[in-house]
N, C-alpha and C positions, 0 to 999 in steps of 0.2 A: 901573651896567651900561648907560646909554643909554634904560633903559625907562621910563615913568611907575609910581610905586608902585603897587600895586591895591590895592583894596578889597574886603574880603572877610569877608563879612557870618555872626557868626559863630550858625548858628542861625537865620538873619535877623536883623531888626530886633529882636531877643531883649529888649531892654534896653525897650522901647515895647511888644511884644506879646507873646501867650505863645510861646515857643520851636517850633520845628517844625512853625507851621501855614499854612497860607495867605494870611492874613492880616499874618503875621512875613515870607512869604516876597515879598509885593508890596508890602509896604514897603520893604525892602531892595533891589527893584528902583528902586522909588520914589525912594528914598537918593541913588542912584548908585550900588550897590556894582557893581562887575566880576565878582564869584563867589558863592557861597550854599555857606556849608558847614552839613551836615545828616547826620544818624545813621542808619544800616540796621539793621534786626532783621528777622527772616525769624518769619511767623506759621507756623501748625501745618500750614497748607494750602498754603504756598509763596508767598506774597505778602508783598512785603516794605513794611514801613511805618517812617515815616520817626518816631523820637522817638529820646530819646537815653539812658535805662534801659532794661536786661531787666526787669525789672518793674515791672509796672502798680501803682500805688500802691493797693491791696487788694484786686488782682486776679489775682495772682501774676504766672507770666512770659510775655512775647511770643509765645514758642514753643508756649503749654502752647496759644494761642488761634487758632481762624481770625479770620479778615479779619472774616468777619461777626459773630463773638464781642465780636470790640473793638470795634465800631460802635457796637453795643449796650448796650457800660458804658458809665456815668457819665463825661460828656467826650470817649468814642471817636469821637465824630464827627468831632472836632477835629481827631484824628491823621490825615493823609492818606498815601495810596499812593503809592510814587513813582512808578507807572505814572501815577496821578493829576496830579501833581506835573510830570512831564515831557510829556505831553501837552500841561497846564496852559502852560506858560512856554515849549514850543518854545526854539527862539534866543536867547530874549529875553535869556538872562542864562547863562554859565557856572555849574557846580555842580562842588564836590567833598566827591565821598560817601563819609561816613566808613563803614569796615567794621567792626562792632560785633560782640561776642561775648553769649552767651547767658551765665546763671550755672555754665554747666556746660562753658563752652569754645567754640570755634568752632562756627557755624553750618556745618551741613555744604551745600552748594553755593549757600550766598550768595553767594560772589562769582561763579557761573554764571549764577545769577538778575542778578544788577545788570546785569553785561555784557547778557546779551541784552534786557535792559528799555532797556537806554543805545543799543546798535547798531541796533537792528529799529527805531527813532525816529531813525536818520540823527547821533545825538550823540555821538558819542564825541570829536572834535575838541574839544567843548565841555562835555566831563567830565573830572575827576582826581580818581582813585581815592586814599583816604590809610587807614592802619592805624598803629596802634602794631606788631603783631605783624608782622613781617618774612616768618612762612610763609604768611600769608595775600594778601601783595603779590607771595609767587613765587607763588602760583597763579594770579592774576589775568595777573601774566607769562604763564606757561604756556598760558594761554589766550586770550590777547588782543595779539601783540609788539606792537599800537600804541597801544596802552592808556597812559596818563598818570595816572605814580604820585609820589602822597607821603610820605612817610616819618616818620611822627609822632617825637617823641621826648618823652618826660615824663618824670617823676622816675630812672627808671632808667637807671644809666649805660650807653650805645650809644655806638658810631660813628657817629652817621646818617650821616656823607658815604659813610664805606665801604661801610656797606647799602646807599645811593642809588645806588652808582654799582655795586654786585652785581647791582641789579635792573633795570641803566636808568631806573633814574627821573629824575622832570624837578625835583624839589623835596622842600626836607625842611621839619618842621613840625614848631619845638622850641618847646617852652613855652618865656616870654619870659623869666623868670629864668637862663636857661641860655644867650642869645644874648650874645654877643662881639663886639666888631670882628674878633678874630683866626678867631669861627670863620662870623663872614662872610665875612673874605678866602681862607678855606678855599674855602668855598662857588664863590664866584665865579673861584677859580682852577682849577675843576673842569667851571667849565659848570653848574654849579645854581644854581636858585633858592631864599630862603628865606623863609620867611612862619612868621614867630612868633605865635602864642598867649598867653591872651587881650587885647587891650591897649585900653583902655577910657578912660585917665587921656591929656588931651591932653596932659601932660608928658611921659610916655613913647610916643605917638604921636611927638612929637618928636622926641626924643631917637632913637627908632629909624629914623625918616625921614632924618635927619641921618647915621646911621651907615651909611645905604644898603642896608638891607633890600628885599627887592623886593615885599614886598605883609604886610599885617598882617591879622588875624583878629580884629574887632572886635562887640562886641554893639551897637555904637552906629556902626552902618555913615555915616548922615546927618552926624555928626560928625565922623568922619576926611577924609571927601567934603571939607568943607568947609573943613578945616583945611589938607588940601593946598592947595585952590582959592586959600585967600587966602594961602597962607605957604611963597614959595618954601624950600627946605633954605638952614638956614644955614650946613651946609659944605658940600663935596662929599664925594661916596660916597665910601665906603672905596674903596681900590685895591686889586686883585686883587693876591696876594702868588705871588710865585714861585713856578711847580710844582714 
């Protein structure tokens, strides 16, 4: 499509530090990456914090705890706030936050809370909202028309183009077993982007770069950086296939 692949850090620098903290997330700026994808759970008190279970490993669920609860346990320090989190990094770096479900279903106005945490900070240009669940990307719609969505896709068989393109979204996000040439030229004969999940092995870094993917989801942000840097594609992109 013209563009440079991106990088896009999955978790952060996950693979070198622990997942979802601070330290994962200034590595992966460190990296090069272009994006930071990271998890939402909404605590009991409406603070939402960034890890990527509803439950606290022996402390039950996100929900059940305020903010200053999880501080408190063993570790909680660790987990930072996305108020935190986006304060923290400003500009510095694009984010797209994943919308996370509780054990018991949707978070009820999580995706209220992200939005005004991402707008009231001037970011929304340099946020992309992503869900597996489809009703949770129309209300972000519903709430936000210039809101930038992506449209997860994992084991379960979907359309993601036909959701992507129900909800205006910019991008769809299929686990990497599932991406095609054919439903890349899908993609790109629609105007979407796609950024497949998780890809960590520089053979299939390759292989997907060559197939013209527009940005991968990597635990090993520093890695793919570099891989680009030194290795032009040995084909070119796939070509957009007839509408």
């Amino acid at each position: 499509m013209g563009v440079p692949m991106i990088v896009i850090a999955h978790r952060g620098a996950s693979a070198d530090y622990p997942e979802n903290t601070m330290a994962a997330f200034e590595a992966a700026v460190e990296a090069g990456a272009d994006m930071i994808e990271t998890d939402l759970h909404l605590t009991r008190d409406g603070a939402i914090v960034l890890v990527h279970d509803a439950q606290l490993p022996g402390h039950g669920e996100v929900g059940h705890r305020s903010l200053r609860e999880i501080r408190q346990l063993d570790g909680g320090d660790l987990i930072p706030s996305l108020a935190e989190v986006l304060d923290h990094f400003g500009t510095r770096i694009e984010w797209n936050l994943e919308i996370k479900r509780s054990a018991r279903g949707r978070y009820p106005g999580l995706p209220s809370v992200a939005l005004r945490e991402v707008e009231k900070r001037g970011l929304m240009a340099q946020t992309l909202f992503s869900c597996f669940d489809p009703e949770t990307l129309s209300e972000i719609r519903s709430l936000a028309v210039r809101a930038r969505l992506g449209v997860l896709q994992g084991k379960v068989p979907i359309d993601p183009i036909s959701k992507a393109l129900s909800l205006r979204a910019e991008a769809v996000h299929p686990k990497g077993s599932l991406v095609t040439p054919e439903l890349i030229q899908a993609c790109h004969a629609r105007k979407l982007q796609i950024y497949p999940y998780t890809v960590d092995e520089e053979s299939e870094m390759r292989r997907f770069r060559d197939w013209g993917v527009d940005g991968l989801f990597t635990n090993h942000p520093a890695r793919l950086r570099a891989l680009l840097a030194a290795e032009p594609a040995a084909v070119a992109s796939v070509e957009p296939a007839s509408a």
